[in-house]
C-alpha positions in Angstrom: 3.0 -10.3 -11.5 2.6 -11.7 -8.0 2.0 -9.1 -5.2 5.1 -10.5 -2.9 7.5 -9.6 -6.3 7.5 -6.0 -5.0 6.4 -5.3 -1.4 9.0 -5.1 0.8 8.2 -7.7 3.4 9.8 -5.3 6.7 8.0 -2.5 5.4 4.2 -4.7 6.4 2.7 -2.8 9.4 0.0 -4.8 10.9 -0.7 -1.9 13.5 -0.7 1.4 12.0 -0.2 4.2 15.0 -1.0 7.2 12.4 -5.2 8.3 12.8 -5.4 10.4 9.6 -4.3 9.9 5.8 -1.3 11.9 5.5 0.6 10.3 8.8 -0.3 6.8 7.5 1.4 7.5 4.3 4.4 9.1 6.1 4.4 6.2 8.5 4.7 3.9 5.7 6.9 5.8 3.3 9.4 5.5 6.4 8.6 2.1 7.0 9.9 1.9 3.2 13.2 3.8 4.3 13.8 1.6 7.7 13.7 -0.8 5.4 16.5 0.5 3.4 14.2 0.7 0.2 14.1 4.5 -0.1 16.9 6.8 1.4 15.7 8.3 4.6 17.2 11.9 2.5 14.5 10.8 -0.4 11.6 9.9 1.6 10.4 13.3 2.5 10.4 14.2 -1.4 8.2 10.7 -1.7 6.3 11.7 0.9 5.3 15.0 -0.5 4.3 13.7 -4.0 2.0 10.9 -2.6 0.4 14.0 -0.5 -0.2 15.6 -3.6 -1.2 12.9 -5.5 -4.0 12.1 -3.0 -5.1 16.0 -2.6 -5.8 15.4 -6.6 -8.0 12.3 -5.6 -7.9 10.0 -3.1 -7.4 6.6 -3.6 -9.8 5.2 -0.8 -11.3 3.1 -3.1 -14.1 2.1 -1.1 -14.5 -1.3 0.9 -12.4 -0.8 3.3 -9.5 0.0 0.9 -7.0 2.6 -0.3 -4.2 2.4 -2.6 -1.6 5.6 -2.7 0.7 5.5 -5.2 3.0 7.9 -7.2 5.8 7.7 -9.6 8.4 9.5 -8.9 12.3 10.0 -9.8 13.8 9.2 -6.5 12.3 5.7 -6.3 15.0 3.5 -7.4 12.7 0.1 -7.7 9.3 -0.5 -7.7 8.6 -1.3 -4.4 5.5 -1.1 -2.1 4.2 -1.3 1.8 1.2 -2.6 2.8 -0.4 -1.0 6.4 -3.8 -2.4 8.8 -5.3 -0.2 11.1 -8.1 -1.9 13.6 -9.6 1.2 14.2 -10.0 2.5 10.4 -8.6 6.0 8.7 -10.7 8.7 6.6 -9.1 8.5 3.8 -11.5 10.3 2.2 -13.1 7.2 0.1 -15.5 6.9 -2.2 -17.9 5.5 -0.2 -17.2 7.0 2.4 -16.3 4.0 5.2 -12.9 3.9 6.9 -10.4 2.1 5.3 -8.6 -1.0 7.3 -6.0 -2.1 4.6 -3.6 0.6 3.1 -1.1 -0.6 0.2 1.6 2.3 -1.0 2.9 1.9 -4.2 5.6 3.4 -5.5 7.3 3.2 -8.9 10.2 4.9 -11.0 8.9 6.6 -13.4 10.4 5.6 -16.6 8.6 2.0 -15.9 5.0 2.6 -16.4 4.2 -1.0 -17.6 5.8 -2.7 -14.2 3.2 0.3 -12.2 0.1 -0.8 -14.3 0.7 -4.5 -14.0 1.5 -4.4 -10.3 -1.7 -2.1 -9.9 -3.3 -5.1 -11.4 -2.3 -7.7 -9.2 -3.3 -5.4 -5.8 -6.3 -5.2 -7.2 -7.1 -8.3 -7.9 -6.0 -9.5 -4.6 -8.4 -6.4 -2.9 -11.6 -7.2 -5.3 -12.0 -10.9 -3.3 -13.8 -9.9 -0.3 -12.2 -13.3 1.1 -9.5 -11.5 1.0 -9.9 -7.9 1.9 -11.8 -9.7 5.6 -8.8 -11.9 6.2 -5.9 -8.7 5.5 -8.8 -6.3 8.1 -8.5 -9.2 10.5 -4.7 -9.9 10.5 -3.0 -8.9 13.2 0.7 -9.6 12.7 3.1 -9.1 9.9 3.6 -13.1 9.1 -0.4 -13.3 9.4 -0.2 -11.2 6.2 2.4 -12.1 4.6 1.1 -15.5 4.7 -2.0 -14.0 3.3 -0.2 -12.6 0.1 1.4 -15.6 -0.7 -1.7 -17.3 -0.1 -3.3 -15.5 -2.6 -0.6 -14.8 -5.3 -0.8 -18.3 -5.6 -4.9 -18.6 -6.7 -5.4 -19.0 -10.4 -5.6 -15.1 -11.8 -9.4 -14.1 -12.5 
């Protein structure tokens, strides 16, 4: 599964304005919404349940990286948004660093094997460090874009 099958390409923020972890996933969970991928009456309920999710754990995965995602009922599609901030959120990682790149996935839940394989595919996109510099460095939507299609076309592994 290639990355650019399910991110919504107006929901790409190259300049996140939120400064802590729960207003960058509201910022993109509306960026979702603007996009006309979630209701605007649904994406307070999404909101919510990444919230929780990430009070259970966060998913600042370290390097520069987090990856909030949920399944929930009123997602109609799998669907995701990807967000840079220049300046770096606690997300509360792992290893403690900022994180740069944000990528919000969300998924209907009676499709766990579409979640799991497009987990995948972020992740092997965010273990190149190639890549994880190039997405920290881009500074406009296209720039990463053109970095996702880049590398959904590399040979997998």
């Amino acid at each position: 599964m290639k990355m650019l099958d399910f991110v919504v390409r107006n929901a790409v923020i190259a300049d996140l304005q939120a400064t802590d972890r729960n207003g960058v996933i509201r910022e993109m969970v509306f960026a979702l919404a603007n996009a006309g991928a979630l209701t605007e009456a649904d994406s307070e309920a999404v909101f919510r349940a990444v919230a929780e999710r990430e009070r259970q754990g966060s998913t600042g995965f370290g390097k520069g990286v987090a990856v909030p995602h949920v399944k929930h009922a009123k997602i109609p599609r799998m669907m995701a948004a990807i967000g840079r901030s220049a300046a770096g959120i606690d997300f509360a990682a792992l290893d403690r660093a900022p994180v740069y790149t944000v990528v919000l996935l969300l998924s209907p839940p009676e499709k766990p094997d579409e979640h799991l394989q497009a987990m995948e595919s972020i992740f092997r996109h965010l273990q190149r460090d190639n890549f994880r510099r190039f997405l920290k460095q881009a500074e406009t939507t296209q720039a990463i874009l053109e970095l996702i299609e880049e590398a959904d076309a590399m040979p997998a592994g």
